[in-house]
N, CA, C and O atoms as a GROMACS GRO file, in nm:
protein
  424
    1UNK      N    1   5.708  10.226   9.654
    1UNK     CA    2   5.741  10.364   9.623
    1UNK      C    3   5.711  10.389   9.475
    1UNK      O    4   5.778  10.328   9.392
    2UNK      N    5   5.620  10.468   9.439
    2UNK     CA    6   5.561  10.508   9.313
    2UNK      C    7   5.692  10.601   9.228
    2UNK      O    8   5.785  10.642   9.299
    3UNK      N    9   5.694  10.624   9.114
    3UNK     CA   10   5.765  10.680   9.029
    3UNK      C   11   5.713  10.830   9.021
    3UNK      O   12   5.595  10.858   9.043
    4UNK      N   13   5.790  10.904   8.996
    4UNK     CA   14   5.755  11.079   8.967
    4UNK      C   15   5.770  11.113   8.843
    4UNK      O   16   5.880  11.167   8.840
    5UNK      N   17   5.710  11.116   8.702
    5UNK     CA   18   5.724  11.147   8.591
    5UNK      C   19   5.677  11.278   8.526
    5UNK      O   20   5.570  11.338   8.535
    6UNK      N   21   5.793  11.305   8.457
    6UNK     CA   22   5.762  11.442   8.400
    6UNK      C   23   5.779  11.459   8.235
    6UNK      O   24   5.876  11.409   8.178
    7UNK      N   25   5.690  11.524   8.173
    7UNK     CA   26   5.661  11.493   8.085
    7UNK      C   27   5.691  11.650   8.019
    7UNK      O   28   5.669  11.755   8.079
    8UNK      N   29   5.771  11.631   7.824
    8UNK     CA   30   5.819  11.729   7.774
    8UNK      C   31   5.754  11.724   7.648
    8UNK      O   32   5.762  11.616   7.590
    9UNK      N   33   5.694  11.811   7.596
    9UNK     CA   34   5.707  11.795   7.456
    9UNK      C   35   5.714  11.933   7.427
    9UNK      O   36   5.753  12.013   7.512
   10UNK      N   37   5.661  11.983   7.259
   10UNK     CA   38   5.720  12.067   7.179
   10UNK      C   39   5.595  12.208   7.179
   10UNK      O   40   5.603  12.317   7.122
   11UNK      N   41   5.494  12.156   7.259
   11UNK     CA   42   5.373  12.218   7.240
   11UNK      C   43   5.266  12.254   7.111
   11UNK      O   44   5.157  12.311   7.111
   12UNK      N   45   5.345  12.199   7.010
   12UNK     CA   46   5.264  12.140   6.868
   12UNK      C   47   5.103  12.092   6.909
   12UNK      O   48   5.075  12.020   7.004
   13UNK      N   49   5.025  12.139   6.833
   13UNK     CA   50   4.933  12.141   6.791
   13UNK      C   51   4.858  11.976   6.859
   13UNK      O   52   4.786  11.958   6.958
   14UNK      N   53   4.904  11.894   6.774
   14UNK     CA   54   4.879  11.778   6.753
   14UNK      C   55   4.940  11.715   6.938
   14UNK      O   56   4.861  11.635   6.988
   15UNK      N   57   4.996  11.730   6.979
   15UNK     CA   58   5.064  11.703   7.086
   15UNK      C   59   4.922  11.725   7.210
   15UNK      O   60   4.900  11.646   7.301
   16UNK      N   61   4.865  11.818   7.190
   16UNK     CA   62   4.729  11.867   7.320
   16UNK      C   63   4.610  11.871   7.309
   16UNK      O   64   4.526  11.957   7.336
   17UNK      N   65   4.601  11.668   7.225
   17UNK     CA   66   4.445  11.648   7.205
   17UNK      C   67   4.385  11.632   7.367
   17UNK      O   68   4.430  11.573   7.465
   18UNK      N   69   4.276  11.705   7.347
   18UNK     CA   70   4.175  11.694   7.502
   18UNK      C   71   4.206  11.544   7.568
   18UNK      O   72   4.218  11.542   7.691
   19UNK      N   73   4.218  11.419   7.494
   19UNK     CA   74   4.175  11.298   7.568
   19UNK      C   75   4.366  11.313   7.630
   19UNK      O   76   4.402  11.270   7.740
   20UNK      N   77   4.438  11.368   7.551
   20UNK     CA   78   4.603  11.330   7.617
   20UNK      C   79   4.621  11.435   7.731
   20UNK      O   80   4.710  11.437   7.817
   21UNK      N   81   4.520  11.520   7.714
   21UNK     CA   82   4.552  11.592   7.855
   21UNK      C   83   4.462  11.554   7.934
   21UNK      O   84   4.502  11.586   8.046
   22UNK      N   85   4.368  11.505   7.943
   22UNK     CA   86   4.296  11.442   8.052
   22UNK      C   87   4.384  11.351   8.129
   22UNK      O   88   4.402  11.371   8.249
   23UNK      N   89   4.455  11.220   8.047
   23UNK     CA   90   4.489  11.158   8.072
   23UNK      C   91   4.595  11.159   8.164
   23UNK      O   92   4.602  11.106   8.275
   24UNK      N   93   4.695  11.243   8.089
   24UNK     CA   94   4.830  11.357   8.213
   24UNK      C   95   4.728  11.379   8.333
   24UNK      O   96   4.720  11.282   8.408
   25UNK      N   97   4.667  11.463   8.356
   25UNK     CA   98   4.607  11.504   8.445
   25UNK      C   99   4.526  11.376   8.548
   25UNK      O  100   4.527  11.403   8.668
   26UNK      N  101   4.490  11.303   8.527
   26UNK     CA  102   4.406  11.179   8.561
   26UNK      C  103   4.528  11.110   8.639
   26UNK      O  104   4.514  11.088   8.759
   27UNK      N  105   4.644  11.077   8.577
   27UNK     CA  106   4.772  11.040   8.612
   27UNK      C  107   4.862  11.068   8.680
   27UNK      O  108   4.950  10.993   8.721
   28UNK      N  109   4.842  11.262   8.712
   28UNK     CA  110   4.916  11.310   8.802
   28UNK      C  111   5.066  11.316   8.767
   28UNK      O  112   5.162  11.310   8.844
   29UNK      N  113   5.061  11.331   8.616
   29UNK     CA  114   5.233  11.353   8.546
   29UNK      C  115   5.242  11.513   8.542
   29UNK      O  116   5.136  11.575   8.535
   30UNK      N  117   5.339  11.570   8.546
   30UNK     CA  118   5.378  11.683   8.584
   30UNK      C  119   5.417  11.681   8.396
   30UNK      O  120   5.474  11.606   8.317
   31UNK      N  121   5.362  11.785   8.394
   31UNK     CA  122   5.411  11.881   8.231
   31UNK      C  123   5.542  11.974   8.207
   31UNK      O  124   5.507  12.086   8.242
   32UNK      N  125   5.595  11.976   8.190
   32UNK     CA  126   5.735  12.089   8.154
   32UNK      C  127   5.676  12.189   8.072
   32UNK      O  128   5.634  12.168   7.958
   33UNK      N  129   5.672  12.309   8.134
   33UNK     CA  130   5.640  12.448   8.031
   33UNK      C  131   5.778  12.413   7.928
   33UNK      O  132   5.893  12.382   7.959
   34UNK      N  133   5.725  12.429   7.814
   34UNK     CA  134   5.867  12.439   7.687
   34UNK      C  135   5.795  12.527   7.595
   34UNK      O  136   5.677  12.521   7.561
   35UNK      N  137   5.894  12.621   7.558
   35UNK     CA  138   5.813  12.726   7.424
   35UNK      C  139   5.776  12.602   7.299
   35UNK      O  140   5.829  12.493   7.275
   36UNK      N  141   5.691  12.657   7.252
   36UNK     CA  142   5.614  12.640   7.091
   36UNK      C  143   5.709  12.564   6.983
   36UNK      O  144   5.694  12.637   6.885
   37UNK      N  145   5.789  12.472   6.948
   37UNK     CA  146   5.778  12.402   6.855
   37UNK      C  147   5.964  12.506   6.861
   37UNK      O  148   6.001  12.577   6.769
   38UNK      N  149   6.030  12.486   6.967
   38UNK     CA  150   6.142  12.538   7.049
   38UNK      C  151   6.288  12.457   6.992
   38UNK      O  152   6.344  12.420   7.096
   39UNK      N  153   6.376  12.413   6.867
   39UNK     CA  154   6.463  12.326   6.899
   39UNK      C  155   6.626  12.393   6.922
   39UNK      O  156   6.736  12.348   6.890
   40UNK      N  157   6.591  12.506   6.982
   40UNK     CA  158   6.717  12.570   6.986
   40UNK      C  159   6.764  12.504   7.136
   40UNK      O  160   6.884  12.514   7.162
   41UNK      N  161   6.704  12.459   7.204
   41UNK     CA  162   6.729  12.429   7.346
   41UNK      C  163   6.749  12.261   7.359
   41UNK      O  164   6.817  12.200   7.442
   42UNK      N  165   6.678  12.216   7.265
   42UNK     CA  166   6.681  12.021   7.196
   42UNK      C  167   6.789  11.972   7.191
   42UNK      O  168   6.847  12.030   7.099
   43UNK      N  169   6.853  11.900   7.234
   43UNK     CA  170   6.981  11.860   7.216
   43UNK      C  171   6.940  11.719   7.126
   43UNK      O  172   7.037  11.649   7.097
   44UNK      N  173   6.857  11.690   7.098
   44UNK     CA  174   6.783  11.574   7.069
   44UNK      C  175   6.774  11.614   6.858
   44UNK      O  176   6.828  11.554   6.766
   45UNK      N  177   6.695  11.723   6.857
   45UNK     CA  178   6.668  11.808   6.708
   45UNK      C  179   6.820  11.774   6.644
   45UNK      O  180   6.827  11.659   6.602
   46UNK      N  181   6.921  11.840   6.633
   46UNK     CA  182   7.045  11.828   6.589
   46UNK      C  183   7.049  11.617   6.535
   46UNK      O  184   7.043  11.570   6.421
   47UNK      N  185   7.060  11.550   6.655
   47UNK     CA  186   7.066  11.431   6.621
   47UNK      C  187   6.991  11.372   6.498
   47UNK      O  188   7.027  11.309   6.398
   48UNK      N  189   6.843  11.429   6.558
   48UNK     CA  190   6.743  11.356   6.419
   48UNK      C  191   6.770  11.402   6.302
   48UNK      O  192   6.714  11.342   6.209
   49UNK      N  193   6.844  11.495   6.272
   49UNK     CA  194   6.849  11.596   6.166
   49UNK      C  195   6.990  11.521   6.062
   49UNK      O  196   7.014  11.531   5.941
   50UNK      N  197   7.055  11.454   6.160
   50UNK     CA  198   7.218  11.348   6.175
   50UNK      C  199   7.148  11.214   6.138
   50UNK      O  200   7.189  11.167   6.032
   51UNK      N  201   7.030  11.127   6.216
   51UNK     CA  202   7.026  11.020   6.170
   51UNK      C  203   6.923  11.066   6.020
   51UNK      O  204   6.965  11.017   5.915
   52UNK      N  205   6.831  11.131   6.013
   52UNK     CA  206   6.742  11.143   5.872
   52UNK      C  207   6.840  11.165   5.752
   52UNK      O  208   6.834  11.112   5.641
   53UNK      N  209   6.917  11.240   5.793
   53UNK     CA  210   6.967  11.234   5.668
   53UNK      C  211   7.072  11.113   5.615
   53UNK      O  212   7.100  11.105   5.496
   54UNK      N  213   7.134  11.007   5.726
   54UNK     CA  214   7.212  10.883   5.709
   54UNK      C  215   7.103  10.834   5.654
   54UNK      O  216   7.085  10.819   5.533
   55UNK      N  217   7.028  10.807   5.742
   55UNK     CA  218   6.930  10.688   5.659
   55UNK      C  219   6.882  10.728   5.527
   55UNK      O  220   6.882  10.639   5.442
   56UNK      N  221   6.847  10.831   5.497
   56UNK     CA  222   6.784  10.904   5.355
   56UNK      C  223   6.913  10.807   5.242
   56UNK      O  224   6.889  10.717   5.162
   57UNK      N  225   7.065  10.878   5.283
   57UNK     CA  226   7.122  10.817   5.166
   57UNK      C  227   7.142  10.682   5.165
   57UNK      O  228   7.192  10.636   5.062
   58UNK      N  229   7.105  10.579   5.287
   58UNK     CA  230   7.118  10.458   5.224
   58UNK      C  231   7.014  10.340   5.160
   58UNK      O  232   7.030  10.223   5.124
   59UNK      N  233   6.868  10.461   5.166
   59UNK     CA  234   6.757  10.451   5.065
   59UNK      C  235   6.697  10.326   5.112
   59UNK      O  236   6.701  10.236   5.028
   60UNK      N  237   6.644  10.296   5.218
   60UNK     CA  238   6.578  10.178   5.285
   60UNK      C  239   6.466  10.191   5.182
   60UNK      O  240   6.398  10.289   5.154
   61UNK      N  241   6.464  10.036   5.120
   61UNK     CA  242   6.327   9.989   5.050
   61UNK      C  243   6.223   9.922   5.109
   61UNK      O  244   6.127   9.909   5.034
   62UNK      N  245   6.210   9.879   5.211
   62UNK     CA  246   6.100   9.841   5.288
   62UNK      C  247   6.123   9.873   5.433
   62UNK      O  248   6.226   9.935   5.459
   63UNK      N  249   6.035   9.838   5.540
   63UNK     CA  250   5.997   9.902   5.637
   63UNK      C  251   6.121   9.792   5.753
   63UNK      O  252   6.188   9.831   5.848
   64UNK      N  253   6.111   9.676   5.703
   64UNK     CA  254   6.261   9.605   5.783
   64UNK      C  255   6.400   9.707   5.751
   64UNK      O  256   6.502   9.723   5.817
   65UNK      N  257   6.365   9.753   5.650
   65UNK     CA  258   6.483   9.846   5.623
   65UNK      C  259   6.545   9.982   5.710
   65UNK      O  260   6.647  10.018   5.769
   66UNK      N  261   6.442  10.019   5.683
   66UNK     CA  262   6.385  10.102   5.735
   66UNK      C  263   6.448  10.140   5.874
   66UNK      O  264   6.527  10.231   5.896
   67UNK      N  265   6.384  10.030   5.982
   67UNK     CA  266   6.415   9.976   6.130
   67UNK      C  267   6.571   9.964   6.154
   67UNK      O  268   6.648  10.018   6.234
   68UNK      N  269   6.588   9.860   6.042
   68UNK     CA  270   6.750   9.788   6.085
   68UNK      C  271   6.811   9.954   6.082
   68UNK      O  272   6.845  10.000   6.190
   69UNK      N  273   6.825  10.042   5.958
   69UNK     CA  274   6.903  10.137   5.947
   69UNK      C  275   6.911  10.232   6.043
   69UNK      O  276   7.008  10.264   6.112
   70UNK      N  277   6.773  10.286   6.041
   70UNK     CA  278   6.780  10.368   6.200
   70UNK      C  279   6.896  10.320   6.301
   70UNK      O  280   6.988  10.388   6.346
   71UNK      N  281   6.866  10.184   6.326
   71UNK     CA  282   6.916  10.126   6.440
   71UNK      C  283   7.069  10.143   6.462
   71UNK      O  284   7.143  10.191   6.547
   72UNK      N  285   7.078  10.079   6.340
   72UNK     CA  286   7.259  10.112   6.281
   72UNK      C  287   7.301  10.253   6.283
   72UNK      O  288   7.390  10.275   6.365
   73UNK      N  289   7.258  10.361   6.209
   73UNK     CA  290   7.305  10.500   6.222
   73UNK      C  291   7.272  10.523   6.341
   73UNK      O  292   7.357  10.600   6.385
   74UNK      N  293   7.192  10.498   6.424
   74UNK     CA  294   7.178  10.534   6.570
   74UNK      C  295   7.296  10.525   6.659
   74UNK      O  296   7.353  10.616   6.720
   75UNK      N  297   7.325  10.388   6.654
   75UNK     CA  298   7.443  10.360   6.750
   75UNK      C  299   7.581  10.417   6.659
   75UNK      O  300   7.685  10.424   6.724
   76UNK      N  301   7.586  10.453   6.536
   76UNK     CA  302   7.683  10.492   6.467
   76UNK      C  303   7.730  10.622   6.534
   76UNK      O  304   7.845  10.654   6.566
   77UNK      N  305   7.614  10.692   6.549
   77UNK     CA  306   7.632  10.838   6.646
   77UNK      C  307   7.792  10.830   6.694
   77UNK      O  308   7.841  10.721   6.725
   78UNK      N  309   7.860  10.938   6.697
   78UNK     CA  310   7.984  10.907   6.772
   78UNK      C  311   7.987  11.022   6.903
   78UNK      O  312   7.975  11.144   6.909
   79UNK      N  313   8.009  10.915   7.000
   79UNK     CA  314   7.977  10.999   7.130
   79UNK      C  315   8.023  11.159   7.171
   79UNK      O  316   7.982  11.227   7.265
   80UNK      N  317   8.136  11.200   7.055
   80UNK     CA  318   8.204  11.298   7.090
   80UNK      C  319   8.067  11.405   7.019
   80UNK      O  320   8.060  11.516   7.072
   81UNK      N  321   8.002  11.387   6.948
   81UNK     CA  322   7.881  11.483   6.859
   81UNK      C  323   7.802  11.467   6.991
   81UNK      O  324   7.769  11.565   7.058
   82UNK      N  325   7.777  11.359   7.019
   82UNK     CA  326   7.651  11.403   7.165
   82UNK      C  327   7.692  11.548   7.297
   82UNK      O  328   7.628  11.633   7.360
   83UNK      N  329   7.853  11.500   7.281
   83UNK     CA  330   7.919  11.568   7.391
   83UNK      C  331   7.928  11.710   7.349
   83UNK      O  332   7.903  11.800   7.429
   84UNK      N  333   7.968  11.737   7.203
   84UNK     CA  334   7.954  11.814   7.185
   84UNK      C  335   7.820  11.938   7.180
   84UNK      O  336   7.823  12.061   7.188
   85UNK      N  337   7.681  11.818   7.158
   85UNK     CA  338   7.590  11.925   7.195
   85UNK      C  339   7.576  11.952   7.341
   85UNK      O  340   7.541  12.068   7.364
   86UNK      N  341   7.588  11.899   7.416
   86UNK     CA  342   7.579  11.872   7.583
   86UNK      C  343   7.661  12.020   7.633
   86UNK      O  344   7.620  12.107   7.711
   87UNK      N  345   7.802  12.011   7.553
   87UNK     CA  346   7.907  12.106   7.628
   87UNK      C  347   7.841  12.248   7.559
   87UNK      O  348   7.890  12.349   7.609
   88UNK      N  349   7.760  12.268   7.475
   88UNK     CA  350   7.749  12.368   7.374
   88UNK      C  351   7.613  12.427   7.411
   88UNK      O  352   7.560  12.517   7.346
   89UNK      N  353   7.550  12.364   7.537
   89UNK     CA  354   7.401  12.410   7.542
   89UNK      C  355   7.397  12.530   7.666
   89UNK      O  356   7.291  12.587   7.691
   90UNK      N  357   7.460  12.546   7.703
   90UNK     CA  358   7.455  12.668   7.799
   90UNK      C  359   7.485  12.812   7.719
   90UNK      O  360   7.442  12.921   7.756
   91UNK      N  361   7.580  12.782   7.585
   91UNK     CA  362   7.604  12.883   7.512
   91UNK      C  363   7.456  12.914   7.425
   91UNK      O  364   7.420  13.032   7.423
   92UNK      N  365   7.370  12.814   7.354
   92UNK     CA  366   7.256  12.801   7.354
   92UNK      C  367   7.141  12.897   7.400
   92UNK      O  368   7.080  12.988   7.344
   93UNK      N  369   7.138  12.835   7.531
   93UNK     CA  370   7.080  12.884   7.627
   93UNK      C  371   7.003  13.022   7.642
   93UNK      O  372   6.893  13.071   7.620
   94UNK      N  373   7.202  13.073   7.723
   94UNK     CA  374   7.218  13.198   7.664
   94UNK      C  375   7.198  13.285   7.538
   94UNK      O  376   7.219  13.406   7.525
   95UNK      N  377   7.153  13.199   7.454
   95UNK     CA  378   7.189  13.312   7.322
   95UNK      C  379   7.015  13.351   7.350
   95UNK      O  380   6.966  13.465   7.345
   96UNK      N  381   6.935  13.211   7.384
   96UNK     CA  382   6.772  13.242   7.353
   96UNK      C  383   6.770  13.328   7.428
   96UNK      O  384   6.767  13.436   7.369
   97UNK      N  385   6.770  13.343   7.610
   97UNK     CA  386   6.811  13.457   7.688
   97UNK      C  387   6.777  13.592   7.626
   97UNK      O  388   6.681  13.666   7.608
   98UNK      N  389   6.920  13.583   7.601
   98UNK     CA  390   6.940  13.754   7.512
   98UNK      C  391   6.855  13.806   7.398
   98UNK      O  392   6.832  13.926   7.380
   99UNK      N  393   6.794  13.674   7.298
   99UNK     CA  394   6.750  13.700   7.217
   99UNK      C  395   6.549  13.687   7.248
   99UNK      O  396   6.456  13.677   7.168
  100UNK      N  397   6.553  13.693   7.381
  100UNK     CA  398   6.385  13.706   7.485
  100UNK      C  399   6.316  13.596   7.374
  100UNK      O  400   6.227  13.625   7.294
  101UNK      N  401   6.358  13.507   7.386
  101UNK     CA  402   6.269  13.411   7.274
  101UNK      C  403   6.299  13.393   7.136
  101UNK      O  404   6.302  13.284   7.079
  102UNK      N  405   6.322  13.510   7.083
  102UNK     CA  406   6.343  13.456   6.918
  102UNK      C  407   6.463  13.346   6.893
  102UNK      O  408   6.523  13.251   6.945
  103UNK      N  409   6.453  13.446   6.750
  103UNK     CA  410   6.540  13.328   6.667
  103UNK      C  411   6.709  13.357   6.679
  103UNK      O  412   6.758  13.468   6.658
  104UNK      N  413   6.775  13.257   6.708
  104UNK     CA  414   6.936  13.300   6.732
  104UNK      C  415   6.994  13.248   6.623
  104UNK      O  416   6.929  13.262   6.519
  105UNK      N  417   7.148  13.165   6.609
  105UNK     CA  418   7.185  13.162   6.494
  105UNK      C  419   7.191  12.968   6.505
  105UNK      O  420   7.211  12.895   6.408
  106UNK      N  421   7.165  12.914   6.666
  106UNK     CA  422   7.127  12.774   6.687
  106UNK      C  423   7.026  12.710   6.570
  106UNK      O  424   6.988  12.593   6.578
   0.00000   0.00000   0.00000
């Protein structure tokens, strides 16, 4: 029994070189329509925005550094911030909704 994969990204520029959409296509991965470079709907954006700036202040000097720290502020995450974007995305949602695409206050 084969796997069904579906595939998301941000629709950035850089994201829909000809050979990566051949390749989707060749592969038979299903694409997710997502608006243009979209992180009001990301539950993911918020996080990176949480680990870049941990790691920024503890100033990794080389690229082992670098790794280990990510790794560490990663799992540092405290599950109640995940939950909290999770419980908070329908309000989200809604706001893009109302606001037919633009910009809300997410």
């Amino acid at each position: 029994m084969g796997r069904s994969w579906t595939f998301l990204d941000d629709n950035d520029p850089k994201h829909k070189a000809k050979l990566t959409l051949q390749w989707l296509q060749q592969k038979k991965v299903k694409v997710l329509e997502w608006p243009s470079q979209s992180p009001h709907l990301n539950i993911i954006e918020p996080l990176w925005g949480d680990l870049k700036r941990a790691v920024h202040a503890r100033s990794p000097k080389t690229l082992h550094d670098l790794e280990a720290f990510c790794q560490d502020e990663w799992a540092a995450i405290p599950p109640a911030r995940i939950q909290g974007l999770t419980d908070n995305y329908y309000k989200r949602l809604h706001a893009v909704i109302d606001a037919k695409g633009g910009n809300t206050q997410y």
